[in-house]
N, C-alpha and C positions, 0 to 999 in steps of 0.2 A: 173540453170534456172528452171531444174522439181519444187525444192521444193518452189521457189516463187511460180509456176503455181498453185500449192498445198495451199500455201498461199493463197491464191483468190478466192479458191474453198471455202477453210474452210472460209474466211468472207462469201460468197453465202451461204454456209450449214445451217450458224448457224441462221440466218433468215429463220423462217419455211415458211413463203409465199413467198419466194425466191427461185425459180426452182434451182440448183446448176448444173453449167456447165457438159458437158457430158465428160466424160472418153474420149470417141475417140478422142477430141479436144486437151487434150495435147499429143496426141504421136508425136505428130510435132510441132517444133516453130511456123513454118505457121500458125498457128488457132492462137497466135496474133492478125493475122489482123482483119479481120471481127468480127468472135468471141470472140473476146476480145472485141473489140468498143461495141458489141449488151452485152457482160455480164458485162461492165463497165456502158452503160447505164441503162438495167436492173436494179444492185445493187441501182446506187447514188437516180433511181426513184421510188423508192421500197416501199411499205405501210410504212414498218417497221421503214423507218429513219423520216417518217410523214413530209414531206416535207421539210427536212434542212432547217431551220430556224434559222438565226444567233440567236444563244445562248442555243441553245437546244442540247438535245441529241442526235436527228439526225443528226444535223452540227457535232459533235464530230464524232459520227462511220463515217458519211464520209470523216470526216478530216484524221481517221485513216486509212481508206481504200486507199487513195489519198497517205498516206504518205506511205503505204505496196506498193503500184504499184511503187512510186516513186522510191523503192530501188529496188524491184523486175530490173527495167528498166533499174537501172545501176546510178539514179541519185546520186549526189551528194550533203550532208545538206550546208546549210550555217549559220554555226552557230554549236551548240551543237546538234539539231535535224531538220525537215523539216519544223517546222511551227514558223509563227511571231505570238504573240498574242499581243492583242491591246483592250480599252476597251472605251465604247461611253455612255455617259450618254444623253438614251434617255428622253426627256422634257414630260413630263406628258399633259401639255398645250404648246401647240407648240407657241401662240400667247401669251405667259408670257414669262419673265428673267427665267434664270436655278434655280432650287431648289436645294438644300442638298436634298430634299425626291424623286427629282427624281431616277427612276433606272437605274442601269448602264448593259451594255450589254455586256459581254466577248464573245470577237468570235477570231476567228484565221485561217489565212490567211498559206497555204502549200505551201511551197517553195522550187524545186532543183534546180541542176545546173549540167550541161556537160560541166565541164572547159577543154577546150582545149588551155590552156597555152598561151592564148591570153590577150591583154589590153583591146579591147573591147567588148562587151555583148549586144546579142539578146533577146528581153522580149517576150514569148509566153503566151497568156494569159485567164484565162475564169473565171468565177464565179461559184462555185458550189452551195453557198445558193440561197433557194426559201423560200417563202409564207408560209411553213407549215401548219397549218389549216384554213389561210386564214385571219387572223383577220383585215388585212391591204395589202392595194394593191391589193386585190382579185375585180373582177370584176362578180364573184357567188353573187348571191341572194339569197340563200335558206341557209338551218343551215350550220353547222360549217362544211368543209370538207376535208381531206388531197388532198394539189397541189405538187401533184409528180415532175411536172417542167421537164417535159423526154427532151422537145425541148428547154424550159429556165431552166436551162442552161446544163442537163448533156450532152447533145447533142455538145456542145461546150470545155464539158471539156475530154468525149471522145477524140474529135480532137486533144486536146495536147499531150493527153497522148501517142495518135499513133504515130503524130510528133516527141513525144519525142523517143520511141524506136526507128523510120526511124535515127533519127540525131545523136543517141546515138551511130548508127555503123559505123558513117563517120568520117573520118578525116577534120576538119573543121575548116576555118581560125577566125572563131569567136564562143567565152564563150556565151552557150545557157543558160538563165532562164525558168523554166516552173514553172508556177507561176496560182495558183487555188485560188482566190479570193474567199473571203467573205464578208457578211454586201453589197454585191452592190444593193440589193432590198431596201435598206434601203436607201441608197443614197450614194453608191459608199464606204462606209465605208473601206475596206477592202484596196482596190487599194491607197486611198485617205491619210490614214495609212502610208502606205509604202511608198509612195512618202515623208510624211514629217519626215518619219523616216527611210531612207534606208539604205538597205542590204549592199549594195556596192555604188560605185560612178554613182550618177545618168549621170554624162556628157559623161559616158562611155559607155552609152547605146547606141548604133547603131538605133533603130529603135523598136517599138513595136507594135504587131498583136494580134489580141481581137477577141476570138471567142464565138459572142453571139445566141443562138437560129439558129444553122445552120441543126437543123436538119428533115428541113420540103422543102428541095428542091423540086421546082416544076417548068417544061417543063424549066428546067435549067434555071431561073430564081433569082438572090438575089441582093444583094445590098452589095456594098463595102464604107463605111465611111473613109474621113478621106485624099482620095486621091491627096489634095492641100497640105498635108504639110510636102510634100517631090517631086522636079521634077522628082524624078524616076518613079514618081508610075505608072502611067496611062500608060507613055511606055510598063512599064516593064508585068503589068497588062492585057495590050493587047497584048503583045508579046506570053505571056506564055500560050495564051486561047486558047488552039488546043481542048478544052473540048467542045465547043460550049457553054460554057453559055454567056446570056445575061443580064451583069451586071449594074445594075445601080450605076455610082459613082458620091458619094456627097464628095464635096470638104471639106468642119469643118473635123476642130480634132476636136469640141465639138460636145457631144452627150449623151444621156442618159445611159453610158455602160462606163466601167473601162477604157477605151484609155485614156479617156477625163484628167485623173488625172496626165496620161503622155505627153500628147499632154500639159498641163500647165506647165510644166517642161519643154518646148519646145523638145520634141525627136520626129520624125515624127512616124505617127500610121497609122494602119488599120484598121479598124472594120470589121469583114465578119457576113453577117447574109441573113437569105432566106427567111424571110420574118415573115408578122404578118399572125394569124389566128383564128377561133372562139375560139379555146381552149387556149387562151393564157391569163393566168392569170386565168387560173379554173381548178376544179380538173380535167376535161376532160384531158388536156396535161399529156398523159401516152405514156408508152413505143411502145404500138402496133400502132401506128401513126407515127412512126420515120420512116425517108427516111432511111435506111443504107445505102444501093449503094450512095442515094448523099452524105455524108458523104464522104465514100470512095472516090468520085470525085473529094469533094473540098481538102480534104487532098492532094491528088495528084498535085492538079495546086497549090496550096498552097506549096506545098514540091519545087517545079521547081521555084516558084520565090525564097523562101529561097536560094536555091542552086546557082539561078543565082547570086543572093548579095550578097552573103559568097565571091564572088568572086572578090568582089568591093572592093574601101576606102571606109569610113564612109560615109553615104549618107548626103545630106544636108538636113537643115530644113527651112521648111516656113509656116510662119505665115498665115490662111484663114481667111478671114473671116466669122464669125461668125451672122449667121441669127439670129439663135435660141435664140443670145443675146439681141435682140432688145426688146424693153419690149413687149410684151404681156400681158394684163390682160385679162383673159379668166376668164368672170363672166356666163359666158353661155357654155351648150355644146348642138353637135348634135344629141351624144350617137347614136354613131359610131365609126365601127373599120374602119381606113384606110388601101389602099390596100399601102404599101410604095414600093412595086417595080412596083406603075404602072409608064409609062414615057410619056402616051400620054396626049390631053391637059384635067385639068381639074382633080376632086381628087376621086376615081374611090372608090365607099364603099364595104369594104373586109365583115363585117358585122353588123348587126343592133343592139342594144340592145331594149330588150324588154321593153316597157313601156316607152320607154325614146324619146324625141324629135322626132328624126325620123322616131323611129315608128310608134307612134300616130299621125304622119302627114301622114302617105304609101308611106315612100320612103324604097326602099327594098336595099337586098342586089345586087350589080351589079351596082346600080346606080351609073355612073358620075354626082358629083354634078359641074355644067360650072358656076351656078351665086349664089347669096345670096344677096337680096336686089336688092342695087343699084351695086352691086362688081362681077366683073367677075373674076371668080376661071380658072386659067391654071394649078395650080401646087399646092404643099402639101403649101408651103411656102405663098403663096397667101391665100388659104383655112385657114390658119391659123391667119393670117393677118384680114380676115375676120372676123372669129370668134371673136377677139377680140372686134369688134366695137359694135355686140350689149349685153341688158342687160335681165337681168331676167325679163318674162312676154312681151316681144318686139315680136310685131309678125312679119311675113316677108315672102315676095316670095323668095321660093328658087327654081331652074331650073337644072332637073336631066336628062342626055341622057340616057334615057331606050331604049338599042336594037340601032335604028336607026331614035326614036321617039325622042323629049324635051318632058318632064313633066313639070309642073309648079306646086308646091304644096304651099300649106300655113304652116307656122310653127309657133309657139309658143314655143319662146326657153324656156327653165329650168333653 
């Protein structure tokens, strides 16, 4: 184990903007825990990997780093080494037929496994690519800038990695996958991959847990996806919560994050995430902003539901359904962040974009938006339903609870 711990130092070292873990932290396995999750999140958000960008050289040193922890951990390849490679020919014009000249994007997806001589298998799961300089999907305004992504996603793929060492020293009635996605900024590529090309038998998967952007806990607060499509979950989910948080669970296995590609495979999923925030999708999401203790927290209540289902048969699946499926054409926005663990009535704004609808009407951040038009907002699902109805240029009263006040503002969508 020294000279793995060695190993990780020298990935740290050899990036000069990379502080490299302290001496004192390996004289003991202990330093694992914490200091390993803060210099696992450290490295993956690092200047130097320029924000993991499927196809880049950042996505490679972290794929490699991913694959060093892997063995360090005890994991096992599947296959000749740890990773799947897969390759997506992105469309130049997305509203045109595919070309020969479009380009194609090589990424690759890190793969172990803790076989414990089992039939069936646990999928733990996260994303390690981001945005790298931003050219797509970045919600920056200004020039080019590296999106370290500390909370999407290395904050999530910490999580496995802990999971994985906790699970790697148990004796355990079921074969663990830990499994670090790539390409899901891009639209799930990675996860989406592997399902129509698997490793092993997908019908022998037990169940699979999705850790995205978990690392912004606040007054124990997040959100659990996915909770309909398995009847354990919400038992087993409130049973295990001696933590005190306050979770909000959405029933879809669909959703904007890797579950989604197993939840169509029908295998019941989880999502864990704690929430959206200003820095999400800009280079602001850096390292120094990371909850660590809530990490450490959700691993733990996370670790006790594991444990308690290791202990079960195969759990069952079920079908939710699916909101998010309903058509929506969103010709307009409010250009606003949604707060998504709020639960009371009405869709509570996490924050504003500058210049964009909302702000150029003074709806601020904090505001509950309750109406839009003629349409009263209870819920994210309503607000969305809303959104769809009007068009570009349409103006409209919208009705925001500020404090203990209604506002009425005018807007003109975009």
């Amino acid at each position: 184990m020294q000279n793995c711990h060695l190993i990780v130092i020298l990935f740290l070292g050899f990036l000069s903007c990379t502080p490299k873990v302290s001496q004192t932290l390996i004289e003991n396995d202990e330093y694992i825990h914490m200091a390993q999750v803060k210099a696992d999140v450290k490295f993956l958000s690092s200047d130097a990997l320029e924000g993991r960008e499927v196809g880049t050289q950042g996505e490679i040193i972290a794929s490699e780093y991913l694959a060093t922890r892997f063995e360090c951990i005890g994991l096992e390849t599947i296959g000749e080494d740890y990773f799947q490679h897969f390759s997506v020919q992105k469309r130049s014009n997305p509203h045109a037929d595919p070309s020969p000249d479009d380009p194609t994007v090589h990424g690759r997806n890190v793969i172990g496994l803790i076989d414990n001589g089992h039939e069936n298998t646990i999928v733990l799961g996260a994303h390690y690519d981001h945005l790298g300089w931003g050219p797509e999907g970045s919600l920056h305004t200004g020039d080019p800038e590296i999106h370290n992504g500390a909370d999407d996603n290395a904050s999530g793929v910490a999580m496995i990695l802990e999971l994985a060492r906790k699970l790697s020293s148990e004796k355990l009635n079921y074969n663990y996958v830990i499994f670090a996605f790539s390409g899901e900024e891009k639209g799930l590529w990675g996860s989406n991959y592997f399902t129509k090309h698997p490793l092993f038998e997908l019908s022998k998967v037990n169940y699979m847990m999705n850790f995205d952007m978990v690392g912004r806990l606040n007054d124990k607060k997040m959100a659990i996806y996915g909770t309909g499509t398995s009847p354990v979950w919400e038992p087993i989910l409130n049973e295990k919560n001696t933590y005190g948080f306050e979770s909000k669970m959405e029933a879809s296995g669909v959703g904007p994050s890797d579950h989604t590609s197993f939840y169509l495979e029908d295998i019941p999923v989880l999502q864990f995430f704690t929430g959206q925030h200003e820095d999400y999708h800009r280079p602001s999401d850096d390292y120094e902003k990371i909850n660590f203790e809530g990490i450490e927290t959700i691993s733990k209540y996370v670790y006790s539901i594991i444990l308690d289902i290791d202990k079960k048969e195969k759990i069952a699946f079920t079908k939710t359904k699916d909101d998010s499926a309903e058509k929506m054409d969103f010709k307009v926005t409010l250009g606003v962040i949604p707060d998504y663990l709020f639960t009371d009535k009405g869709m509570r704004i996490d924050g504003v974009r500058e210049g964009k609808t909302a702000d150029v009407a003074g709806i601020l951040k904090g505001d509950i938006v309750v109406k839009m038009g003629d349409l009263d907002i209870v819920d994210m699902m309503s607000y969305m339903k809303a959104l769809g109805s009007f068009e570009p240029g349409q103006e409209a009263k919208v009705v925001v609870k500020r404090g203990e006040e209604l506002v009425e503002k005018n807007v003109i969508f975009q």
